[in-house]
C-alpha positions as CSV (number, residue, x, y, z in Angstrom):
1,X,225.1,15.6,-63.9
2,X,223.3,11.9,-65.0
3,X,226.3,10.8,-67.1
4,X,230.0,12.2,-65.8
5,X,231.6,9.4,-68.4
6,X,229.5,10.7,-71.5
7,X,230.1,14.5,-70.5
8,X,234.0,13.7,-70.7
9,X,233.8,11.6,-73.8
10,X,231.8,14.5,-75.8
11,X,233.8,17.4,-74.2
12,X,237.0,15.8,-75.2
13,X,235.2,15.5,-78.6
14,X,234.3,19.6,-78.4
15,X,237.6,20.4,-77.7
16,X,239.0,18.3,-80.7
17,X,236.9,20.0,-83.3
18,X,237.0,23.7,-82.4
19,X,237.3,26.2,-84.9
20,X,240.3,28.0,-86.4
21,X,240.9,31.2,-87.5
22,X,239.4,31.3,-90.7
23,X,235.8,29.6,-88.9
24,X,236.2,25.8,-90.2
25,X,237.0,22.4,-88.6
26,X,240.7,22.1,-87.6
27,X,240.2,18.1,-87.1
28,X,241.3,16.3,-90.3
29,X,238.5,14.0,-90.0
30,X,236.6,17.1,-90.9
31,X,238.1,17.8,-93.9
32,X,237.9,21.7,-93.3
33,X,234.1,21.5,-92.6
34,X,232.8,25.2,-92.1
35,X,232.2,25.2,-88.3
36,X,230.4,24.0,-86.4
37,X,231.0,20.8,-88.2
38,X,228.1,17.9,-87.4
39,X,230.4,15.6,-85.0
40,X,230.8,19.7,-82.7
41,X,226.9,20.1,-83.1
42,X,226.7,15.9,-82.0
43,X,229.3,16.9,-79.2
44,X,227.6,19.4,-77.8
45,X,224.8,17.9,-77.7
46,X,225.9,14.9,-76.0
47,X,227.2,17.2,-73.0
48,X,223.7,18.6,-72.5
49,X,222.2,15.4,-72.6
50,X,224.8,13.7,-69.8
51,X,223.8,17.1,-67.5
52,X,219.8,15.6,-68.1
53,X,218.2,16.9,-70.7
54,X,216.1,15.1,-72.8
55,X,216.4,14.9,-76.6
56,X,213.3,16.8,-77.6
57,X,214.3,19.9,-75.0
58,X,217.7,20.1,-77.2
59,X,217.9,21.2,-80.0
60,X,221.6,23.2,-81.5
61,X,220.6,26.2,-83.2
62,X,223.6,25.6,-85.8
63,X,221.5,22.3,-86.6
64,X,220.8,22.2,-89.9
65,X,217.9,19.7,-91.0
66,X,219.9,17.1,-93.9
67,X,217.8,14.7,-96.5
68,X,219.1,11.2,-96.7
69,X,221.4,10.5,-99.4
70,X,220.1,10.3,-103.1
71,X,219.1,6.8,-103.7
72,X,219.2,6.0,-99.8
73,X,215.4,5.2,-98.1
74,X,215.2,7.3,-95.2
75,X,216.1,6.0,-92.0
76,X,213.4,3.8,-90.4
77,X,213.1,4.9,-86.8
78,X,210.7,3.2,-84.6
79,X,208.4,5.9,-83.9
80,X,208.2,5.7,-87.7
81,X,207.6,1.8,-87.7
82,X,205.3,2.0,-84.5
83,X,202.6,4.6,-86.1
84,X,202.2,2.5,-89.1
């Protein structure tokens, strides 16, 4: 374990947006999100990077690749910036 404090934080995180019966997002935040909602897939993914892994080994297989926002630019990363 690299991080004990982020582990905690996203596993408290996990547990507050699990699934109910009928497979969406209990938290109200959620707004009945089908599950796994983005902040579970974010939580989870959080506790694999506090136990070491690095971003490009993770990758949820409920992740599902979003566009940005009609009439939003995309988001300008620095990898982005730097191979311009």
């Amino acid at each position: 374990m690299t991080d004990p404090l982020l582990w905690r934080l996203a596993y408290d995180v996990a547990g507050a947006h699990q699934p109910d019966d009928s497979g969406h997002c209990h938290n109200l935040l959620c707004g009945g999100q089908e599950a796994p909602c983005e902040t579970m897939l974010n939580a989870e993914r959080a506790m694999q990077l506090a136990r070491g892994a690095t971003p490009a080994e993770y990758r949820h297989p409920g992740t599902r690749d979003r566009p940005a926002a009609p009439g939003l630019p995309a988001r300008d990363t620095r990898a982005r910036r730097n191979a311009a």
